[in-house]
VEXTI-847831 format. One record per residue (C-alpha): x, y, z; residue number from 1; residue in one letter. Coordinates in nm, 3 decimals. Example, Ala and Ser with C-alpha at 12.3 -4.5 7.8 and 13.67 -1.06 7.14 Angstrom:
PT      c1      c2      c3 resi resn
PT   1.230  -0.450   0.780    1    A
PT   1.367  -0.106   0.714    2    S
# end
This chain:
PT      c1      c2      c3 resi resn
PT  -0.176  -0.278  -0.620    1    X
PT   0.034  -0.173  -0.962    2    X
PT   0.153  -0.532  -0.964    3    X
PT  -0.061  -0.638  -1.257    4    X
PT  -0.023  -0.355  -1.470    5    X
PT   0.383  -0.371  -1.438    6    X
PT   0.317  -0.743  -1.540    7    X
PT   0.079  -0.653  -1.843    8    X
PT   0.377  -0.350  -1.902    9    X
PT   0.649  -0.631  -1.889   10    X
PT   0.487  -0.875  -2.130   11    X
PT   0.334  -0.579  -2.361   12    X
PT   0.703  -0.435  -2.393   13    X
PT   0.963  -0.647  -2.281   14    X
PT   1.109  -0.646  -1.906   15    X
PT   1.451  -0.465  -2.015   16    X
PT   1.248  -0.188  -2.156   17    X
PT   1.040  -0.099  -1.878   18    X
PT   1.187   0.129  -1.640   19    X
PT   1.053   0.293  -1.306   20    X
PT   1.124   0.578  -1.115   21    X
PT   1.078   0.583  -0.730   22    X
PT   1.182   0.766  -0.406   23    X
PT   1.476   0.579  -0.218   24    X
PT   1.256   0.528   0.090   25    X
PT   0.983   0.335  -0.170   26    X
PT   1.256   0.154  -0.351   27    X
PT   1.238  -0.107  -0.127   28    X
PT   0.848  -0.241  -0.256   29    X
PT   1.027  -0.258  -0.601   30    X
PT   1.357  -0.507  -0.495   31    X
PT   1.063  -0.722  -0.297   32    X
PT   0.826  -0.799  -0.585   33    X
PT   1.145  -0.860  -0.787   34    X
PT   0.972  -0.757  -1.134   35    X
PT   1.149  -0.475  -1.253   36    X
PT   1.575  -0.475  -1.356   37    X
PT   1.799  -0.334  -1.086   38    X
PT   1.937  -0.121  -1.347   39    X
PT   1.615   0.011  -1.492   40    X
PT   1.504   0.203  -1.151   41    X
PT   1.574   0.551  -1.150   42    X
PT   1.629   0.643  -0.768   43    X
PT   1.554   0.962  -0.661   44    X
PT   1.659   1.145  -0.298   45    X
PT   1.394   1.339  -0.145   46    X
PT   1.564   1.348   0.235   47    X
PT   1.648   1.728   0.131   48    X
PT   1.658   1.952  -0.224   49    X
PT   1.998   1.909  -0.371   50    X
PT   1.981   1.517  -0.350   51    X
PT   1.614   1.588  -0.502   52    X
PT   1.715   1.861  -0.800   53    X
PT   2.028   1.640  -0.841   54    X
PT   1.895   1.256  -0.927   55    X
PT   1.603   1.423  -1.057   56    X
PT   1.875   1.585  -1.343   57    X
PT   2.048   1.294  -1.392   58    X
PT   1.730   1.035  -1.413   59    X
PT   1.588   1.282  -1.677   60    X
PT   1.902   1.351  -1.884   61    X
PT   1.921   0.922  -1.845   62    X
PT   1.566   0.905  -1.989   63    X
PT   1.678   1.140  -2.259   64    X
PT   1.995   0.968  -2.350   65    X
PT   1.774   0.671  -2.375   66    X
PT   1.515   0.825  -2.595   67    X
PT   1.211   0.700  -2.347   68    X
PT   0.944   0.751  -2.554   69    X
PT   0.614   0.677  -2.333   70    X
PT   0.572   0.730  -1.968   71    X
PT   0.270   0.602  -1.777   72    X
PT   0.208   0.887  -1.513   73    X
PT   0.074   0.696  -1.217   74    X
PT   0.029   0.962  -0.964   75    X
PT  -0.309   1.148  -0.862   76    X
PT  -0.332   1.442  -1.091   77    X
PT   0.032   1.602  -0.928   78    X
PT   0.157   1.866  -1.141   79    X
PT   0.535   1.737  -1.078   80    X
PT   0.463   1.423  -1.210   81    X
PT   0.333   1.558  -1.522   82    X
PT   0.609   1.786  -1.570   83    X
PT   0.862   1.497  -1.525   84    X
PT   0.686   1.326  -1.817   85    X
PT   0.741   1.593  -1.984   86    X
PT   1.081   1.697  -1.930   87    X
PT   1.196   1.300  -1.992   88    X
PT   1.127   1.382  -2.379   89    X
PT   0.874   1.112  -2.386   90    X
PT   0.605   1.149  -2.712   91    X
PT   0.360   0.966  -2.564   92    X
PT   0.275   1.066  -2.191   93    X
PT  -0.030   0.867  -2.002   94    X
PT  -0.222   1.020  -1.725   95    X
PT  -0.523   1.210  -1.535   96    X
PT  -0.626   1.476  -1.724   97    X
PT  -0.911   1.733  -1.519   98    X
PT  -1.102   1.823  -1.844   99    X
PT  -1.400   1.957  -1.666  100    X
PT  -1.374   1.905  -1.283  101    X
PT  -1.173   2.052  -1.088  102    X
PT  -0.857   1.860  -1.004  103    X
PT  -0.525   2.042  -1.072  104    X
PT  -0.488   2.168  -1.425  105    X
PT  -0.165   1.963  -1.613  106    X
PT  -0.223   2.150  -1.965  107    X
PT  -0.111   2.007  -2.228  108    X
PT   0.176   1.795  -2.040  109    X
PT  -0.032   1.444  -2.078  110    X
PT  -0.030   1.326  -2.447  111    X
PT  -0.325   0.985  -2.309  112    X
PT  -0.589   1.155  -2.088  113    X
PT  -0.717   0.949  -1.881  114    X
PT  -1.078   1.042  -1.691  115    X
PT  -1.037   0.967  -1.296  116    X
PT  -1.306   0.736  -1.247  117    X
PT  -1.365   0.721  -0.870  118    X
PT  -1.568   0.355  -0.915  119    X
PT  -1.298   0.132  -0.974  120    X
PT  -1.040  -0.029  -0.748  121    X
PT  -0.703   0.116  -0.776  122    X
PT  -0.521  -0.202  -0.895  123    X
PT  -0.812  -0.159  -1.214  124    X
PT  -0.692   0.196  -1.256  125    X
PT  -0.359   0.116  -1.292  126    X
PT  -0.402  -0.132  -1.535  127    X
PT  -0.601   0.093  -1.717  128    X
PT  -0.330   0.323  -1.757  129    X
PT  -0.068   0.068  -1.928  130    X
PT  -0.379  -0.034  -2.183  131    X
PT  -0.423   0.345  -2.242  132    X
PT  -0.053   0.403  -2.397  133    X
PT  -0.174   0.152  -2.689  134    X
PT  -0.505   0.328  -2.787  135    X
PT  -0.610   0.600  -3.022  136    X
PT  -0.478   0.921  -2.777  137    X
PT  -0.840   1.094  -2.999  138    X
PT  -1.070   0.924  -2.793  139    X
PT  -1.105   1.145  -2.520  140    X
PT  -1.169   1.011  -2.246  141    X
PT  -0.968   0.714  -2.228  142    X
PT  -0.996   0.456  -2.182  143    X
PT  -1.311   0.285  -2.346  144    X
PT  -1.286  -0.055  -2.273  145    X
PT  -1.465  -0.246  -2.042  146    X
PT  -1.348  -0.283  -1.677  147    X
PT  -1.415  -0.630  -1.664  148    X
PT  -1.139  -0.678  -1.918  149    X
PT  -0.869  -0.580  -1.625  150    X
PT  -0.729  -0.897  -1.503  151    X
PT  -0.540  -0.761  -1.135  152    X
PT  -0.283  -1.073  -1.044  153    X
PT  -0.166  -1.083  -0.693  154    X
PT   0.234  -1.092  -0.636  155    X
PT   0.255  -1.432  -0.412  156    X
PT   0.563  -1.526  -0.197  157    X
PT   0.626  -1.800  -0.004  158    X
PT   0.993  -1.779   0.224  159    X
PT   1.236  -2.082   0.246  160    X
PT   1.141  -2.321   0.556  161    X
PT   1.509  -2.287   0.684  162    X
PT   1.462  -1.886   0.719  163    X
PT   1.140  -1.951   0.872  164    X
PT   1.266  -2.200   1.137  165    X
PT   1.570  -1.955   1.258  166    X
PT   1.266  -1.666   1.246  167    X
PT   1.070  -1.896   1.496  168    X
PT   1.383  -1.940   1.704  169    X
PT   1.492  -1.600   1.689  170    X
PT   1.213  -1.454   1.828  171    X
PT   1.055  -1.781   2.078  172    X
PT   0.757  -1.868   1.818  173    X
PT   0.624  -2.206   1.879  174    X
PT   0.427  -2.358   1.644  175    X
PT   0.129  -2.513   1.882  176    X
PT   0.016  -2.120   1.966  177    X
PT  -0.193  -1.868   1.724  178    X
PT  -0.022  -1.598   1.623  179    X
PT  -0.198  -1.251   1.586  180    X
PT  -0.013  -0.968   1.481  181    X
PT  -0.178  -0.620   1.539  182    X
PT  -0.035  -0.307   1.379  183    X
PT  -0.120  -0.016   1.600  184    X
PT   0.055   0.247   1.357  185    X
PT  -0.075   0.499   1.095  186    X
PT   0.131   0.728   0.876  187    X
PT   0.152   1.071   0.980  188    X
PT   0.100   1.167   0.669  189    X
PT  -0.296   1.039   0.740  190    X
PT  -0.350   1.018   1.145  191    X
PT  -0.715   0.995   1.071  192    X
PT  -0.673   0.692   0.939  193    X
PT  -0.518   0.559   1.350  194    X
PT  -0.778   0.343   1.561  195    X
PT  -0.739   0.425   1.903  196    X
PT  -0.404   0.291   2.093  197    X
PT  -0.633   0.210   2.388  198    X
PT  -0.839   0.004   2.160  199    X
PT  -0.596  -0.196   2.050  200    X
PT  -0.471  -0.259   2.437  201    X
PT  -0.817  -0.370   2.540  202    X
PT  -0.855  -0.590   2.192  203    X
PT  -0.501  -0.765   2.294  204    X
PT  -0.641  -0.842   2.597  205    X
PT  -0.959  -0.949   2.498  206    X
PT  -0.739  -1.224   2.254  207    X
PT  -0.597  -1.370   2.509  208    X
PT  -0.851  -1.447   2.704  209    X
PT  -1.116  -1.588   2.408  210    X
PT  -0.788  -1.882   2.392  211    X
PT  -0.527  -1.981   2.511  212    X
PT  -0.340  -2.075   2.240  213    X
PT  -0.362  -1.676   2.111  214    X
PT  -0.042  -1.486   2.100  215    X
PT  -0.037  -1.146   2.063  216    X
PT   0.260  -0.997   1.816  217    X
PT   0.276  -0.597   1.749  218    X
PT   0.427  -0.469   1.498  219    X
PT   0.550  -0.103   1.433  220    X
PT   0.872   0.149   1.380  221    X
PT   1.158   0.164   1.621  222    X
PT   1.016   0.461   1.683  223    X
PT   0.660   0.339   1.767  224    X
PT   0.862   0.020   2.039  225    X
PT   0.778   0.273   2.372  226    X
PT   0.438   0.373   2.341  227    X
PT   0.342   0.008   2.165  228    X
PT   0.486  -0.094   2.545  229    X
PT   0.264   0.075   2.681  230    X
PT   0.008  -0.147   2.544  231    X
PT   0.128  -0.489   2.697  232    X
PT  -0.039  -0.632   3.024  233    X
PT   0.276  -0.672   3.201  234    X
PT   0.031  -0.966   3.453  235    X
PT   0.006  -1.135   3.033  236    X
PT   0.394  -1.024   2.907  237    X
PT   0.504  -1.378   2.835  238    X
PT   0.230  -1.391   2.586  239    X
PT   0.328  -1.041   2.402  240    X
PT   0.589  -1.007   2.143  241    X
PT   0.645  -0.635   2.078  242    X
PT   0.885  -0.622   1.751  243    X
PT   0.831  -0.291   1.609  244    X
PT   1.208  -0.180   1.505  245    X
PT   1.313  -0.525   1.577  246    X
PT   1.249  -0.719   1.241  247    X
PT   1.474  -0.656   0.887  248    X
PT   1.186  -0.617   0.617  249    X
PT   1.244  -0.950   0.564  250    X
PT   1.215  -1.090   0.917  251    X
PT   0.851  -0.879   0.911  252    X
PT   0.728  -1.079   0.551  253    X
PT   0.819  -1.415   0.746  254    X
PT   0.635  -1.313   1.008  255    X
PT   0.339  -1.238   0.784  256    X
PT   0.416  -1.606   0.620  257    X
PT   0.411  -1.776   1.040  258    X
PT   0.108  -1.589   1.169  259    X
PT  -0.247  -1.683   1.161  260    X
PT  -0.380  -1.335   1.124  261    X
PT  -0.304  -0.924   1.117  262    X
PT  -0.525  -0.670   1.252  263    X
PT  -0.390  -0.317   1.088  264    X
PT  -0.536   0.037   1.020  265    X
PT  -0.567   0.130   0.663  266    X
PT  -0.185   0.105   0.569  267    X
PT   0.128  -0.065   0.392  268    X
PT   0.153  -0.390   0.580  269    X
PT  -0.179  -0.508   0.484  270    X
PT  -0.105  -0.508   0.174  271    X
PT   0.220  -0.654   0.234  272    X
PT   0.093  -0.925   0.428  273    X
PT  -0.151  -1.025   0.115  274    X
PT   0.142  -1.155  -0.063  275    X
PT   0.101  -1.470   0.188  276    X
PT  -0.115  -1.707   0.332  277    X
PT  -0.261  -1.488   0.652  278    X
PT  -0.561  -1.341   0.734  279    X
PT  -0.589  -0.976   0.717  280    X
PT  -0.859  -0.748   0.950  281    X
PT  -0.831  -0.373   0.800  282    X
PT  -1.032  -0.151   0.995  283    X
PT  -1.102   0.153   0.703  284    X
PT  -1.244   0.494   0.803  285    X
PT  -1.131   0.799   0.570  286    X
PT  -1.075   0.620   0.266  287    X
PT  -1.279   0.349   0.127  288    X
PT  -1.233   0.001   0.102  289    X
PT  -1.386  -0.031  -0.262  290    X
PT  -1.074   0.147  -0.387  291    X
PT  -0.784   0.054  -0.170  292    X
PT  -0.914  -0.262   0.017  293    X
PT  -0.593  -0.507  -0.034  294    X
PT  -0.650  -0.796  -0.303  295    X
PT  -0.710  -1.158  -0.193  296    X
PT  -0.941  -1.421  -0.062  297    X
PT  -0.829  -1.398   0.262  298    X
PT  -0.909  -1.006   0.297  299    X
PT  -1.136  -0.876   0.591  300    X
PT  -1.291  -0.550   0.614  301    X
PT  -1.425  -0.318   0.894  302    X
PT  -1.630  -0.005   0.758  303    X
PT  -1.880   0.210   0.920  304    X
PT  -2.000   0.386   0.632  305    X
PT  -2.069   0.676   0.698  306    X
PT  -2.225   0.944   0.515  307    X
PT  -1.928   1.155   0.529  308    X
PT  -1.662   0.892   0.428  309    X
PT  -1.478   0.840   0.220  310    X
PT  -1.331   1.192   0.295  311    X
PT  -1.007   1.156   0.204  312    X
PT  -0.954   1.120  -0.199  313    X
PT  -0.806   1.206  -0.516  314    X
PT  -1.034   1.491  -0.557  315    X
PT  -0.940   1.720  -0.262  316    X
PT  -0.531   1.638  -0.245  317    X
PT  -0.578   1.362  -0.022  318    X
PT  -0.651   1.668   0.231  319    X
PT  -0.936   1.628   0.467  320    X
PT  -1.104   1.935   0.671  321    X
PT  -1.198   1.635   0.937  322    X
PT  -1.015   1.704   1.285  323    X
PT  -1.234   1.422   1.459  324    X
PT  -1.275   1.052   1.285  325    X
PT  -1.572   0.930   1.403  326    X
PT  -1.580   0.700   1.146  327    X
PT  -1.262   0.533   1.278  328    X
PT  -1.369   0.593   1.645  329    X
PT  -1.755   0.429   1.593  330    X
PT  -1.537   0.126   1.528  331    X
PT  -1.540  -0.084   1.874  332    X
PT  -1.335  -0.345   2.002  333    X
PT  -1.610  -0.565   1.979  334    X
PT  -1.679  -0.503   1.631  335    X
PT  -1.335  -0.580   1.584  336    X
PT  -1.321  -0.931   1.841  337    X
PT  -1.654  -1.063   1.694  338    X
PT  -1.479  -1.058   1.313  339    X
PT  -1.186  -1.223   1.464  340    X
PT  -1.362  -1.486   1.609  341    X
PT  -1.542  -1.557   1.275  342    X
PT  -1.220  -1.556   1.093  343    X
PT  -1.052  -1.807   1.314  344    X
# end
């Protein structure tokens, strides 16, 4: 969702003077979207503190040998993030500023303070950002332009036929069947965000039997492969593919390009999967669609509504006092089959 505003960045500035800093395990989303120079990402360690305190000296002493002089801040209102700002010597310093609610206080660290305006999709708020750095830093609040003026471009990929053909061999696709992926999984870091496992067993099975030409295709962490078993019919195997741990990341963005459709909770590989030419089902619950539904035409959305969500947000830490998510549970599988069949 930041693609546009690194675009607008790259244009604005140059693409040799943009740089970006980003956790090893993220650095991956960066190589894939192929917009920013190898040697302008500053990697940082997080697997334990000396790999943290140590690329985090040596990025900011980088920054400073550089003389960086604006940063664009694109975290929710952390402290750290601020502080890294900061500490890179940067003069100008973009960001969320509290001013009078009652988000995390970042003092004087941001130079460009931005108001948190909870109305506009993300991908708008970023861009926002990257216009901020070039207005008058007086104007508080920024930024006062209007949000139609954000133009949010989608990253688009399309693999090479050959790679596509060994994926279909590699893994028994056949071209005459519909492939639907479903992606049982939802970070730990928000389980209220998970459908039900059982759900998604009784919508694979429900699939199948609307046609025969449906193919069911999980995806999922090595670690998720056992209990994703669990799932599969074993009278209905032949017409399963469980492939969580099995693909490379770029075996998994074929297989977005060679399905007909993914079914996912509110996570990463929808919006993966909107860099191609598939369907995509989110099922939202916690957070709301109007700020992190994925970008595209061909972008489905499942939302109860309630009067409780969204509960997760920028306001309260991402931290919910929610132990039971109705809002994800109200969701049925035929709520979920009746979409599909519309889609397809």
């Amino acid at each position: 969702m930041a693609y546009s505003s690194l675009k607008e960045a790259i244009e604005e500035y140059g693409k040799e003077n943009i740089y970006f800093m980003v956790f090893q395990e993220n650095r991956f989303i960066l190589d894939y979207i192929d917009l920013i120079e190898e040697k302008n990402i500053l990697v940082i360690r997080n697997e334990n503190a000396w790999h943290f305190m140590s690329d985090m000296i040596k990025a900011l002493m980088k920054c400073r040998r550089m003389r960086i002089d604006s940063t664009i801040d694109m975290e929710f209102f952390s402290r750290a993030s601020a502080l890294i700002a900061y500490l890179s010597g940067a003069m100008k310093r973009v960001g969320l500023y509290s001013f009078t609610s009652e988000h995390p206080y970042r003092g004087n660290l941001i130079t460009h303070k931005i108001h948190y305006n909870p109305y506009i999709h993300i991908s708008q708020y970023y861009s926002l950002l990257v216009k901020a750095l070039t207005s008058e830093f007086t104007k508080e609040p920024l930024l006062k332009n209007y949000s139609k003026d954000f133009k949010i471009q989608l990253p688009k990929k399309r693999l090479d036929e050959d790679f596509l053909s060994q994926l279909r061999e590699k893994f028994g696709l056949v071209k005459e069947y519909r492939y639907i992926i479903l992606n049982p999984n939802a970070s730990d870091m928000l389980p209220l965000r998970k459908w039900d496992s059982d759900k998604f067993k009784l919508l694979a099975e429900k699939l199948l039997k609307l046609d025969e030409k449906n193919r069911i295709v999980f995806s999922g962490l090595e670690g998720e492969r056992h209990a994703i078993k669990m799932l599969i019919d074993e009278g209905e195997s032949t017409k399963y593919l469980n492939l969580a741990g099995k693909t490379s990341l770029e075996e998994l963005m074929g297989l977005y390009q060679i399905c007909d459709l993914i079914v996912t909770n509110d996570s990463g590989p929808a919006h993966f999967a909107s860099m191609f030419d598939i369907d995509i089902l989110v099922l939202f619950g916690p957070e709301t669609p109007q700020l992190f539904a994925p970008l595209g035409e061909k972008v489905h959305v499942i939302y109860k509504d309630l009067a409780c969500s969204p509960c997760v947000n920028a306001f309260n830490h991402r931290f919910s006092p929610c132990t039971h998510n109705i809002c994800m549970q109200q969701i049925e599988v035929d709520d979920v089959l009746n979409k599909v069949k519309a889609i397809i």
